[in-house]
FIDOVEX-849162 format. One record per residue: x, y, z of N, C-alpha, C in turn. Coordinates in steps of 0.05 Angstrom, whole numbers, padded with zeros to 5 digits, always signed. Layout:
// FIDOVEX-849162
XYZXYZXYZ;...
//
This chain:
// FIDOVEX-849162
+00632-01399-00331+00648-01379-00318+00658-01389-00292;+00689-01378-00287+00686-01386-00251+00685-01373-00233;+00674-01350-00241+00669-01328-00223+00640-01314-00226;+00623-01318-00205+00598-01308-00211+00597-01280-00187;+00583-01260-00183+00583-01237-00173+00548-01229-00166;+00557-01215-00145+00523-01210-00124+00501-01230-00132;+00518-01252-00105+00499-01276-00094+00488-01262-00070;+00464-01267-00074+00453-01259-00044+00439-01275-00030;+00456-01269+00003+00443-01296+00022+00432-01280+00036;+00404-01283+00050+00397-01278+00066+00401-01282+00103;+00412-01265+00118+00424-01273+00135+00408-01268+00160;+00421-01266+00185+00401-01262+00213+00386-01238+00210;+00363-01239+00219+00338-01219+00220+00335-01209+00196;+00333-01228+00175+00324-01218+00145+00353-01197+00132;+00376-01196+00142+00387-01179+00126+00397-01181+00105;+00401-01172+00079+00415-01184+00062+00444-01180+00055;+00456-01203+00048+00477-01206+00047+00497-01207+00014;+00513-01202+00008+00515-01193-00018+00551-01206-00015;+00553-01234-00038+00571-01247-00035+00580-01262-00069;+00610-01255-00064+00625-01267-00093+00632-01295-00098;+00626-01307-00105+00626-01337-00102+00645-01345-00131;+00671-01355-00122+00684-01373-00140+00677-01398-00135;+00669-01410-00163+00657-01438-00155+00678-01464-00167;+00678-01479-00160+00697-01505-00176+00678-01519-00171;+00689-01546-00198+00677-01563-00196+00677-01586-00178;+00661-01608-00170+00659-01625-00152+00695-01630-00143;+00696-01626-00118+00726-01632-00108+00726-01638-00083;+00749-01652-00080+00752-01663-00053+00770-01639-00033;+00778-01614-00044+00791-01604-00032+00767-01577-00020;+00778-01567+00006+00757-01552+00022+00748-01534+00011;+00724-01521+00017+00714-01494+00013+00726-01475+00037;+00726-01448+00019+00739-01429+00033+00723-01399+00035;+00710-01391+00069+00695-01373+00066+00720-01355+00076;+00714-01328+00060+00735-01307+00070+00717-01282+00088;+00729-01271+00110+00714-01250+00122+00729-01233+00132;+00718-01205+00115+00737-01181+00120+00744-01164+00144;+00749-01149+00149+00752-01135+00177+00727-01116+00175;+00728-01096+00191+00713-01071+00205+00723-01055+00185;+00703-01041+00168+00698-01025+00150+00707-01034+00123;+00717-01053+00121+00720-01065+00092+00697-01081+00081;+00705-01102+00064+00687-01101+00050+00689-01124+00027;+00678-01136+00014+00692-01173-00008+00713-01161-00025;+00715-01137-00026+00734-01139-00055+00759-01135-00040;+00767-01135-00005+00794-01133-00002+00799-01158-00006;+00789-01179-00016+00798-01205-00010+00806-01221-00043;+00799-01197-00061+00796-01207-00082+00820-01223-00096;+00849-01216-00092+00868-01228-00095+00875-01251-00083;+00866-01244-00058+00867-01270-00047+00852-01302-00055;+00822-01291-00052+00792-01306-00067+00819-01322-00102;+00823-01310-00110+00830-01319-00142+00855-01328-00133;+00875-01330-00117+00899-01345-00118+00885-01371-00109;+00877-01376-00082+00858-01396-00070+00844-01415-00093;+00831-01395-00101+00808-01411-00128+00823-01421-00143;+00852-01416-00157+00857-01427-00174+00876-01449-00174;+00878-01451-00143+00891-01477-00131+00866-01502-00129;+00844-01488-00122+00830-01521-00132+00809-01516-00111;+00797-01495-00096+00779-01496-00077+00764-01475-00069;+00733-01484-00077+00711-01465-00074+00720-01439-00058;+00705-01423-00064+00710-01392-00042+00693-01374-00038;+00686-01368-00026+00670-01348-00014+00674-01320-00007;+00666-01307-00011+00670-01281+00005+00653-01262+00009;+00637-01254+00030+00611-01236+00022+00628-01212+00042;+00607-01191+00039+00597-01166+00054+00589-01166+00081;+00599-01161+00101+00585-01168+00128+00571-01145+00130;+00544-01148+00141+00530-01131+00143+00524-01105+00156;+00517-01080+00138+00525-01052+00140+00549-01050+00129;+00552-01060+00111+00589-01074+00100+00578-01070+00069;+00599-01058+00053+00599-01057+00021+00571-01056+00007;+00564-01079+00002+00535-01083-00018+00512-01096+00001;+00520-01109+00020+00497-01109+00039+00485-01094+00059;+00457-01108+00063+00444-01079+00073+00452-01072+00102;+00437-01055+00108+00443-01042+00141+00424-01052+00149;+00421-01054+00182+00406-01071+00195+00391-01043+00208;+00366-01042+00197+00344-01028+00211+00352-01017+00239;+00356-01043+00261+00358-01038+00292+00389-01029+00296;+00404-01033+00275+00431-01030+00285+00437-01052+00304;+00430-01081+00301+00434-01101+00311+00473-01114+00290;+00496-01108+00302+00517-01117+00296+00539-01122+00314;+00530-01141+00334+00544-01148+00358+00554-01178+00347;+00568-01186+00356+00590-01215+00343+00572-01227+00340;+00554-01240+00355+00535-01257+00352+00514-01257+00327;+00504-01227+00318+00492-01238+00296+00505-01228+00270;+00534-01225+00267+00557-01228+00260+00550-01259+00252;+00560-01280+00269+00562-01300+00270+00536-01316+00253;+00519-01312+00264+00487-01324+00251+00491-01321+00220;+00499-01295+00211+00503-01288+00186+00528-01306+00169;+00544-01311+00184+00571-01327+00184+00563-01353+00179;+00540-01374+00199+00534-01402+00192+00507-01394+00164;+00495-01381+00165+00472-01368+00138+00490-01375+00124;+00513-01355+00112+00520-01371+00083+00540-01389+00087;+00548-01405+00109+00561-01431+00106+00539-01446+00095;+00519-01444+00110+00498-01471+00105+00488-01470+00066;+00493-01442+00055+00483-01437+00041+00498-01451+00009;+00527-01446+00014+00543-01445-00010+00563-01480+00006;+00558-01484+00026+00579-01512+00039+00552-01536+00044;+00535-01528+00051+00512-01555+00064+00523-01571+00080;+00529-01595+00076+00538-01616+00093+00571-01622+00095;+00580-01605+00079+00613-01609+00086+00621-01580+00099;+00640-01590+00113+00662-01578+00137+00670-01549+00119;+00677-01526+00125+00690-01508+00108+00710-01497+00128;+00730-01483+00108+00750-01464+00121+00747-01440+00127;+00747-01426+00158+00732-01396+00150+00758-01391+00163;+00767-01362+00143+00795-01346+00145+00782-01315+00144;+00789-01304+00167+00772-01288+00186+00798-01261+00191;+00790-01236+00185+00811-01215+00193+00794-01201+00213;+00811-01190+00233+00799-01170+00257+00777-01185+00263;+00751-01159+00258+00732-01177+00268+00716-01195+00256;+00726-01198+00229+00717-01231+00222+00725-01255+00237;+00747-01251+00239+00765-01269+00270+00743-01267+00290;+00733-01239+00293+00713-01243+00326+00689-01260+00312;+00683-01259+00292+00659-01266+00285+00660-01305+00283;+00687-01312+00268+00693-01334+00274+00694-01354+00302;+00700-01339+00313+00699-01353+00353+00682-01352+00359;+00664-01330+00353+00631-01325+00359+00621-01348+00355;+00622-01352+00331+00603-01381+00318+00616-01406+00324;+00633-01409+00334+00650-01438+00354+00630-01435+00370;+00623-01410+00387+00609-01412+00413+00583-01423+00413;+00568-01408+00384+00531-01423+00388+00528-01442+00364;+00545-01449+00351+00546-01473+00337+00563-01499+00340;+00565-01527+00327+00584-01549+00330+00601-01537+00310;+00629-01544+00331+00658-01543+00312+00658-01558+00291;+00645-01580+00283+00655-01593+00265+00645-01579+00246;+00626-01561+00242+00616-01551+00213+00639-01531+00204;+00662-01541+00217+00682-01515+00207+00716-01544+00195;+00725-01545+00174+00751-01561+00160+00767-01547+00181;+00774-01523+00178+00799-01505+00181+00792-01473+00194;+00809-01461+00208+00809-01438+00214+00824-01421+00217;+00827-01395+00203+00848-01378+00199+00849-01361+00214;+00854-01340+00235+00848-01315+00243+00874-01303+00243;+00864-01269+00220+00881-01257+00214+00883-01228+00238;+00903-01226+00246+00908-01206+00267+00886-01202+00281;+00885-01226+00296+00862-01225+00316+00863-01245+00338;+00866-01244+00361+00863-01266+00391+00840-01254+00408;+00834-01280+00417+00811-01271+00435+00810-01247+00457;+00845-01241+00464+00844-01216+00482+00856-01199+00472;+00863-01169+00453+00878-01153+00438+00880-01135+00454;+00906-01113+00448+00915-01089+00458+00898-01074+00455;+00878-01070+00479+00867-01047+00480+00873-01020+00469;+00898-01007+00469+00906-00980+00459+00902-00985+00420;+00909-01009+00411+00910-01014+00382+00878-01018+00376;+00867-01034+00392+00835-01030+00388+00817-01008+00395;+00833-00996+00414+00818-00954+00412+00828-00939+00379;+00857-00952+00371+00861-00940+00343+00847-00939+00323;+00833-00965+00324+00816-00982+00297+00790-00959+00299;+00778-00968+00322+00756-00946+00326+00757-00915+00323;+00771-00912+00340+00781-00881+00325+00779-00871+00306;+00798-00891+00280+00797-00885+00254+00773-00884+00237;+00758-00907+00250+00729-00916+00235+00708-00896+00243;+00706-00879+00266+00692-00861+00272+00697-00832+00276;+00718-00828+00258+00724-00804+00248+00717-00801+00222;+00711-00776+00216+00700-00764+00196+00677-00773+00182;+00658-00772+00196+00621-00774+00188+00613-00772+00181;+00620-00740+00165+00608-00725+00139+00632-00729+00117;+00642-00744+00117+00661-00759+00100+00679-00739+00090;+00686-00744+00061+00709-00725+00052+00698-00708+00025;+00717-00684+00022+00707-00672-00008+00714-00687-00027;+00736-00696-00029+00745-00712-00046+00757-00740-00042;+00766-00756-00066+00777-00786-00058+00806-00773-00048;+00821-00750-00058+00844-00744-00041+00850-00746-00026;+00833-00729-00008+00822-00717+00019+00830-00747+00041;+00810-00764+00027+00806-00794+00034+00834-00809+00041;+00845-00812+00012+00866-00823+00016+00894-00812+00034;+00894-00790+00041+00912-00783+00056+00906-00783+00088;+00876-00788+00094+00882-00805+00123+00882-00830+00126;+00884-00847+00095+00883-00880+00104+00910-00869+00102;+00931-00873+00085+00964-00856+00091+00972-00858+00116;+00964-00827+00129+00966-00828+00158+00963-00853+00172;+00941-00874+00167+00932-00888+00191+00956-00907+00183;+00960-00919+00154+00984-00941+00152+01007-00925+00142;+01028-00908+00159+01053-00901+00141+01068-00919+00133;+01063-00942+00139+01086-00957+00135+01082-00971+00104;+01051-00966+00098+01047-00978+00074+01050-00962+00051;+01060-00961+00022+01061-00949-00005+01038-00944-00012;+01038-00917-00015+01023-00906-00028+01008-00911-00049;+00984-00919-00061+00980-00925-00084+00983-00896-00108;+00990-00911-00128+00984-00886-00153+00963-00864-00154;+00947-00882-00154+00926-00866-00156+00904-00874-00135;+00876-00860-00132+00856-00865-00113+00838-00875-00124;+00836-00887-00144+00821-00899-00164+00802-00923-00151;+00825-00930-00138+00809-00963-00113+00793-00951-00094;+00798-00931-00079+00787-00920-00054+00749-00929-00060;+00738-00916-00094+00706-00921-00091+00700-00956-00082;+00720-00962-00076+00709-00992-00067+00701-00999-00036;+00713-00977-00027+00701-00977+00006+00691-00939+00013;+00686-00925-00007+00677-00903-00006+00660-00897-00026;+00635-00886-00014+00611-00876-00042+00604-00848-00034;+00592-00843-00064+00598-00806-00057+00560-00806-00057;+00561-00789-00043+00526-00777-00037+00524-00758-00051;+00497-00748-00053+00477-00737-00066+00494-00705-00069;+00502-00695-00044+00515-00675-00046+00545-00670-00063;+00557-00695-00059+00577-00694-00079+00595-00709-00059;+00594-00709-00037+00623-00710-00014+00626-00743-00009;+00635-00752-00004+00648-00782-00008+00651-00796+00022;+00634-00821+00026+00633-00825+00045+00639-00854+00059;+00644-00866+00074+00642-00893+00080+00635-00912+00070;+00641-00929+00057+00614-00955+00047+00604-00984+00077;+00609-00962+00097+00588-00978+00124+00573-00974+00138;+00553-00965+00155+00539-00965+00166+00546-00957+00198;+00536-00926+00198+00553-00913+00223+00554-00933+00244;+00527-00944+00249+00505-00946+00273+00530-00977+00274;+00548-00990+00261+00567-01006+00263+00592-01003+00287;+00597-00979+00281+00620-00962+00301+00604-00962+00327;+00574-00948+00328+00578-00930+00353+00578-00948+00380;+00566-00976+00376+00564-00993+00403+00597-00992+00405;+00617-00995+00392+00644-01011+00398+00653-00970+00406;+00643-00951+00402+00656-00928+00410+00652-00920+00448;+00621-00946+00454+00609-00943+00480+00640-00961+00507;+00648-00983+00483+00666-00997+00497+00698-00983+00494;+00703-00963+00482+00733-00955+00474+00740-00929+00501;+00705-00915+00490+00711-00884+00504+00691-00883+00536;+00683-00899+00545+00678-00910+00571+00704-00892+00588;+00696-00899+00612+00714-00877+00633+00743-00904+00636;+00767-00900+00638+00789-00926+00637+00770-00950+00644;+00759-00959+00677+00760-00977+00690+00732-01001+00667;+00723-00973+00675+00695-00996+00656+00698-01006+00623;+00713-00986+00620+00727-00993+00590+00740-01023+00592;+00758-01021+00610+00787-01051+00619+00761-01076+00614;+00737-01063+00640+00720-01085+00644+00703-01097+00618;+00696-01082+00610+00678-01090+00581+00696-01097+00569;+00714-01085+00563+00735-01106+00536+00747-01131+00546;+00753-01136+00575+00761-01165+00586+00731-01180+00578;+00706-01170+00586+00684-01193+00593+00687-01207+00554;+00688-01173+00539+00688-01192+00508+00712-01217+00500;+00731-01212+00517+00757-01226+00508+00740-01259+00523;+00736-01262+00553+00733-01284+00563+00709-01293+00537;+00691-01280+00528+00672-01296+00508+00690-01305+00485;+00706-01286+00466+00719-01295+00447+00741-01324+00467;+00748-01318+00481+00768-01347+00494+00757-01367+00495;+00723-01368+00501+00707-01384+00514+00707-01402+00479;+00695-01382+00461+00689-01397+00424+00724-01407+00421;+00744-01398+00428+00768-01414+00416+00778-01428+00433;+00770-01436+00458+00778-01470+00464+00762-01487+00449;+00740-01480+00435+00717-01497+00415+00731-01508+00400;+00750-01503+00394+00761-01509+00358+00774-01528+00361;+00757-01546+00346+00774-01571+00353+00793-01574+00307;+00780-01555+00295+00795-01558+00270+00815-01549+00266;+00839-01564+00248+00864-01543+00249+00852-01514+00248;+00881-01501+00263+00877-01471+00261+00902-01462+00257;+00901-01432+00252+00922-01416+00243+00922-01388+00247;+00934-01384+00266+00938-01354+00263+00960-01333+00246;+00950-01318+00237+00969-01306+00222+00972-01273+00231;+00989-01260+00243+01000-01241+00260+01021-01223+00240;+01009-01197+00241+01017-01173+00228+01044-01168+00246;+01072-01176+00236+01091-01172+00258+01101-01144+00282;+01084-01118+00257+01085-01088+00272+01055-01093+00280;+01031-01121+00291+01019-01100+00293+01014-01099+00323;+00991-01062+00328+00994-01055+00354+00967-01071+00357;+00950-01087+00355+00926-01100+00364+00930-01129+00378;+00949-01144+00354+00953-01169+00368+00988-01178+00376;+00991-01176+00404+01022-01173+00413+01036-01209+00412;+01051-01197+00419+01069-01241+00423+01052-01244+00441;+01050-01230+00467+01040-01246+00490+01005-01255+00488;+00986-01240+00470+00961-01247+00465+00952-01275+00446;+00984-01266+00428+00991-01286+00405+00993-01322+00433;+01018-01312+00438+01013-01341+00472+00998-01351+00484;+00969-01332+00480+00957-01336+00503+00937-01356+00483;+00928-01345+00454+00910-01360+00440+00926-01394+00429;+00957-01390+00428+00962-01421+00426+00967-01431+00449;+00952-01428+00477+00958-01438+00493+00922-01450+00503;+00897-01430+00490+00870-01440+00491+00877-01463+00476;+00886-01453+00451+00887-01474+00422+00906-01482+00416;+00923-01506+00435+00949-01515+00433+00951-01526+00411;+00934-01540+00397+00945-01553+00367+00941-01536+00347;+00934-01510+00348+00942-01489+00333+00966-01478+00322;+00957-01468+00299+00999-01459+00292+00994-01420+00285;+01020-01416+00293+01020-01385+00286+01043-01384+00269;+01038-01350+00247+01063-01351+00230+01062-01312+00234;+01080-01300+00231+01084-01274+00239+01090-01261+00212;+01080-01243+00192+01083-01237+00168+01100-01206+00174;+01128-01209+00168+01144-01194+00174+01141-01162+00151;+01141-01139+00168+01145-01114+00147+01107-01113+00148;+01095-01119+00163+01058-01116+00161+01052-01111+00187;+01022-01092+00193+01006-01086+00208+00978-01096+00216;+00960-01086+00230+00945-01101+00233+00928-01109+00205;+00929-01103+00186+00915-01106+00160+00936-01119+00147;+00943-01136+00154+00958-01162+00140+00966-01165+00106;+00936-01182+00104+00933-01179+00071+00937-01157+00053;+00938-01139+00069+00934-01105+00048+00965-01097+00055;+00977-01111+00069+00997-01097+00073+01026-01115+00052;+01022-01142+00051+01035-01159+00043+01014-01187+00030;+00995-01177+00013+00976-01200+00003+00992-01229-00006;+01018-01225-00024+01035-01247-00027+01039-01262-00008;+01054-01246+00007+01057-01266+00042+01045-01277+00054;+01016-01267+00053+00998-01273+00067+00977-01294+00060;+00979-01293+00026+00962-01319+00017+00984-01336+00016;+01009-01339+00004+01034-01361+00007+01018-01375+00042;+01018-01372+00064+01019-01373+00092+00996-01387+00085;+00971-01378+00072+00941-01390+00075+00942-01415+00059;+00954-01412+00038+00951-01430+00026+00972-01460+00031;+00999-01449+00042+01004-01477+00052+00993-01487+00080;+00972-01467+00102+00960-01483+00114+00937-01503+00109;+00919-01493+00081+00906-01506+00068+00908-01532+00047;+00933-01536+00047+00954-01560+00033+00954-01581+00064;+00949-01572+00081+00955-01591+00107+00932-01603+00118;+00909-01597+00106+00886-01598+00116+00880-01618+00099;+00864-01652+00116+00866-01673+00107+00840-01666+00078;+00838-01687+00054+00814-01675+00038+00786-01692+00054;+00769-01675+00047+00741-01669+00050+00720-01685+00037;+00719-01712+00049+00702-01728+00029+00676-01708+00022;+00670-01726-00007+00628-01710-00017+00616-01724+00003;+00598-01715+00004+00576-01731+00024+00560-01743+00012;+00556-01782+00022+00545-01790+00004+00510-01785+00003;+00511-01792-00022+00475-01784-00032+00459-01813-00024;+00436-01812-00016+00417-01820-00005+00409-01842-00036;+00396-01865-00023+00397-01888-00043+00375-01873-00066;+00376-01882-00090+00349-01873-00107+00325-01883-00104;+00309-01863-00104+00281-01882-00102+00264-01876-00128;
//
């Protein structure tokens, strides 16, 4: 088969991690870990995972934790950093000794810079970050949160549901039906339909949004100088890829990250928002995949003499 389903890695402080692994066989061309945004989940990536795969290169994609099928972290420990830990866990797990590509949305992007910061760049081929720079529009990053920490006691129905993701993207088509929604929503015991994340995810980033202005400005600059600090690290090609409406990552944030990461390249996916892939998945893997055509191949690593 080339698709195997709930691999589980174990990640920082015992959590488990719940990941779709397209596998190929021995190749010289990179492995590719994919990581979803804030409140999603492996199966937004699923179109993407299978165009990738069937160009010729391993793929990855798990659950970040309090995320889809993996678990919730007891302490509510989900700050970038062990984000990140979880991030080199299943590199080391499904890559070992070769380099991989991690293509990172929102805060997979944070989670990606994170791990530039307490790990060596070289354990990384390539790097993607989708609608994400180390310093974002504050007003678009109070949006994100907003949306993710509204409605607690979830919805009566998948209807209900789908007409405030609607609201949040008008600009995107409507699907047919709500049939997809149980992929990032599960219904409880009572019947009512709820999140597939883990509140205790939201409430630290609700301490940095709804802060009084000044200390708000302050805490979201100190996070930006850390994310700046992980992307002068990158010494592997990189790529940003920028939702052209969106309100999180502007031209001038977009400037400021190819100016940490001057041998970086950016591409602007026209008619899309901050959710890129979901908004224009064609455009958006076309973009991934010819940055991944540029990326030199990846010798095997050789094996140790026989004894």
């Amino acid at each position: 088969m080339s698709f195997r389903q709930s691999n589980i890695v174990t990640g920082h402080h015992g959590v488990t991690l719940v990941a779709d692994l397209y596998p190929q066989p021995s190749t010289e061309k990179t492995s590719v870990i994919l990581l979803h945004g804030g409140g999603q989940n492996r199966h937004a990536w699923a179109e993407t995972a299978r165009t990738i795969h069937a160009a010729g290169h391993h793929v990855v994609a798990y659950d970040t934790r309090g995320h889809g099928d993996s678990s919730w972290d007891p302490a509510g420990r989900y700050d970038t950093e062990d984000l990140a830990y979880d991030l080199l866990a299943v590199r080391e797990r499904y890559c070992g000794r070769r380099p991989a590509v991690a293509v990172g949305a929102s805060i997979g992007g944070m989670t990606i810079l994170t791990a530039h910061r307490i790990a060596p760049p070289r354990l990384w081929a390539g790097v993607v970050l989708v609608d994400v720079t180390p310093r974002m529009e504050l007003d678009g990053a109070r949006r994100v949160v907003q949306f993710m920490s509204a409605h607690p006691d979830g919805f009566a129905n998948l209807h209900d549901a789908g007409d405030v993701i609607a609201a949040y993207n008008p600009h995107r088509p409507r699907p047919d039906t709500v049939d997809g929604l149980t992929k990032v929503l599960r219904q409880r015991d009572d019947g009512r339909w709820v999140w597939r994340w883990d509140p205790a995810f939201i409430t630290s980033k609700l301490d940095v949004m709804h802060a009084d202005p000044a200390n708000s400005a302050h805490r979201f600059q100190q996070m930006a100088d850390q994310l700046l600090d992980g992307a002068r690290r990158i010494t592997a090609p990189a790529l940003l890829v920028r939702g052209a409406m969106s309100d999180l990552v502007s031209r001038e944030t977009a400037d400021e990250f190819l100016t940490a990461v001057p041998h970086a390249e950016a591409v602007d996916v026209s008619d899309t928002g901050h959710m890129v892939a979901g908004d224009d998945n064609d455009a958006f893997t076309t973009a991934v995949l010819a940055f991944l055509d540029r990326i030199p191949p990846i010798p095997q690593p050789r094996q140790g003499p026989a004894r």
